[in-house]
N, C-alpha and C positions, 0 to 999 in steps of 0.2 A: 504493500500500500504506500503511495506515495506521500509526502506530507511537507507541509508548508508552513510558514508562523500562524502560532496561536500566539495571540494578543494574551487571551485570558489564562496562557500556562506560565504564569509567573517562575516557577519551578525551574522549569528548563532554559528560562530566559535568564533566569541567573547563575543559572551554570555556564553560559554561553560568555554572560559579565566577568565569572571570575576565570575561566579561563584566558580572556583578552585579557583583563588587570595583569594577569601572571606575568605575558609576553611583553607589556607594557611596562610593568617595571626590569624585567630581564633586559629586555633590549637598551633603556634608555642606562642601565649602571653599566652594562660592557660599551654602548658608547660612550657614553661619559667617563668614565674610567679611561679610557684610549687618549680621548681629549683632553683631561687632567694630565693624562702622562706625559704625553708629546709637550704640553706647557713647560710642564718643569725641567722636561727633556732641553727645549729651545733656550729653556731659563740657564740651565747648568753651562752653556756654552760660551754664555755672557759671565760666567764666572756669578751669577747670583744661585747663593743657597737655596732652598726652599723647603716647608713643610707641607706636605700635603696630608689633610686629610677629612672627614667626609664632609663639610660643612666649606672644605674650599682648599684656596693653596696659598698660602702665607709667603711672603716675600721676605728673604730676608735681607733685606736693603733700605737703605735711607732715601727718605722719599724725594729728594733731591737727587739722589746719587742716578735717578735713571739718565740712558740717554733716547735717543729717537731711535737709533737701528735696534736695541735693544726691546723697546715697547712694539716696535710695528713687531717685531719677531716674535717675541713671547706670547702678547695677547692676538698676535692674527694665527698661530700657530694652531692650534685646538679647535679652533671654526673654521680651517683650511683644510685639516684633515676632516673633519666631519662633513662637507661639504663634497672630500673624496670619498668618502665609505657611504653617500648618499646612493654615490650609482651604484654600485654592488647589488645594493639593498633593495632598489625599488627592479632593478632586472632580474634578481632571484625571484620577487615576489612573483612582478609579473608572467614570469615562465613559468610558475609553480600554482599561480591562483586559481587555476580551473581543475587543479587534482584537488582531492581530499585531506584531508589530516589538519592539525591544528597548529603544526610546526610555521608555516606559513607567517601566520601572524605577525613571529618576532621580527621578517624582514617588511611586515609592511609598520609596523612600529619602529622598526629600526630605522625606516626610510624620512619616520614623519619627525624624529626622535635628530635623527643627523641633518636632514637639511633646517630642523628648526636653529640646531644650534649653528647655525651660519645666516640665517637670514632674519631670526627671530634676533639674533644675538644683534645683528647690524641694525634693528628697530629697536628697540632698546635700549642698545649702545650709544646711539646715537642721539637718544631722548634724554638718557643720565648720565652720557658719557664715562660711563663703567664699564667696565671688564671689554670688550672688541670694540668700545667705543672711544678705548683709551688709544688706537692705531687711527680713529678717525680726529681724535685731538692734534694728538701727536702729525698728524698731516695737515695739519692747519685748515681743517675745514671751517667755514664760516658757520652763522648760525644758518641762512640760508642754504647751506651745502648740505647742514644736519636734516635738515627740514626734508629734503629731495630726498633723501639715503632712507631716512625713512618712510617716507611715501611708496618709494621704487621696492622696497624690501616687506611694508603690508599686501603694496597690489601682486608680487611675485607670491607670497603665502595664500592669497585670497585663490589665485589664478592654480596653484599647485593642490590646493585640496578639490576648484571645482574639475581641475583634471583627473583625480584620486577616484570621484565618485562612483564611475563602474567599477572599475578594479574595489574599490570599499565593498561595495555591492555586494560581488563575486564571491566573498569571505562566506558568503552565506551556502553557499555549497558544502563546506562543511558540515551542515546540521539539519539541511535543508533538501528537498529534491526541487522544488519550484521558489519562485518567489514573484509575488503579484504587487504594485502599487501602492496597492493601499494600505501594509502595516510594514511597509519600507522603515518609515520612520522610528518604528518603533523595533526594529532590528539594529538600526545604527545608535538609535539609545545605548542597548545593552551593549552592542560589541565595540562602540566607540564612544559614546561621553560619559557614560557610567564610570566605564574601566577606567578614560581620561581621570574624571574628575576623583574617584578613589585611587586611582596608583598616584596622581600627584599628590596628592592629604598625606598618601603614606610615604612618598620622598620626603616631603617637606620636612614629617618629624626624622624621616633616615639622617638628615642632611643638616638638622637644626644646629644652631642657629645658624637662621638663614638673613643673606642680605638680599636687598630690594631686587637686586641687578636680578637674581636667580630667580623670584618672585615671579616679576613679570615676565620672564621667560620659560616659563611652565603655562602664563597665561596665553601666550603667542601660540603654542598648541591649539588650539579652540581656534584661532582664524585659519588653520589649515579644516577641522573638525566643520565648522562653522556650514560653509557651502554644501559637502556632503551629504549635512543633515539636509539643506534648503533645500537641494535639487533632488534626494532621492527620488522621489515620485514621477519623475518626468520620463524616466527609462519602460518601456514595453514589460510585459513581461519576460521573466526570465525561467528558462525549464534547468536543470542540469541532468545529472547521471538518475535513473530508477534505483540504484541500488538501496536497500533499505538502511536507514540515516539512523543513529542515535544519538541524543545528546547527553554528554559526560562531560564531569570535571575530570580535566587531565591531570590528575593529583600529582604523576611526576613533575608535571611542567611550574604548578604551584610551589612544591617542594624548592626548586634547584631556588626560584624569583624568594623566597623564606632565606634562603642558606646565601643567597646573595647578601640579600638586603643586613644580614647579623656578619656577612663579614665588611660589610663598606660602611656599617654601622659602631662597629666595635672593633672591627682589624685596626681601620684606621682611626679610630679614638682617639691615641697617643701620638698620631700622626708618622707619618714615613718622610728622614733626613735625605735629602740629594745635595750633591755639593758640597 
């Protein structure tokens, strides 16, 4: 028997939340993780110390003591590489989203997760001139130049999730053999702002304390989210495979996103010395 969203199986629809929650935080600590590294990576080569650890990366230098090749290097370093582990991630997905399984996810998380921190980070940055907004100081951009960078960097995320929305869609083949119109939206609830909005609650306290810069950069998620939600409904129907579908918590997947989140919570506690 084939079978499509039930609105009213509350049950299944949040097993569907917490297995995205899972892939959503997985994905974003191994990016993130990658992007802290290569920072302090760039940092050590400028001869600056650093500590890293889960709430951020401490500099150890005198706040004068920066220079300009220094700062574009360091703070463009970690949004350039994410920016490169973007394509990986959304061509894996792509090629993988019309098969089955739940593994998927982590690369279209990983994809919304790594280009945020490049173009979320360059809207941001450029609004508090914090953290990738310190390589747009440092380059003498005016306040009007701030102004464009972020405008060009909302309309790139607006324009990147309303391209996301079929491939989003598609997720649904996992759980699903059809999918119709009309409880679209309420598919991309569970499988994308749900999990959004509870894996970021739960970085937040991983990562506590947290500063503003990181804040609004979990919130710049949601203008990638934002469109997908708006436009689900406008796609035909979609049929996939007959095979008979079930919906499961992928408890391994849960497990490894638990065993992450307690080491990037408490590995780095005391912080990790480079330099």
């Amino acid at each position: 028997m084939t079978q499509g969203i039930n609105p009213n199986d509350k049950k299944s629809l949040y097993k569907v939340a917490i297995n995205s929650t899972a892939f959503f935080i997985t994905s974003y600590l191994v990016i993130f993780f990658l992007h802290q590294l290569i920072t302090v990576f760039a940092a050590v080569q400028f001869d600056i110390a650093t500590i890293l650890r889960s709430s951020g990366i401490e500099f150890l230098i005198g706040r004068f003591d920066w220079e300009s090749d220094s700062v574009k290097t360091v703070f463009s370093a970690g949004p350039v590489l994410a920016l490169v582990l973007s394509i990986p991630m959304i061509i894996i997905y792509v090629k993988a989203m019309y098969y089955d399984g739940l593994f998927k996810m982590f690369f279209f998380w990983g994809f919304v997760h790594a280009i945020n921190l490049f173009f979320g980070a360059a809207l941001v940055g450029a609004l508090l001139s914090d953290g990738f907004g310190h390589v747009i100081v440092w380059s003498f951009v005016m306040d009007t130049g701030k102004l464009i960078i972020s405008l060009i960097a909302l309309f790139i995320l607006l324009i990147l999730g309303t391209t996301l929305t079929k491939p989003a869609l598609i997720s649904a083949n996992s759980y699903y053999n059809f999918q119709k119109p009309d409880y679209r939206r309420t598919f991309v609830f569970f499988q994308l702002i749900l999990p959004y909005l509870a894996g970021s609650i739960i970085l937040l306290f991983t990562e506590y304390p947290i500063e503003m810069y990181d804040l609004f950069l979990k919130v710049c998620i949601f203008l990638i989210l934002l469109p997908i939600l708006m436009r689900a409904p406008v796609f035909a129907d979609f049929y996939f495979d007959d095979e008979p579908k079930s919906i499961d918590i992928g408890w391994h997947h849960v497990i490894i996103a638990l065993v992450l989140i307690l080491l990037w919570k408490f590995g780095l506690d005391f912080g990790w010395r480079f330099g």
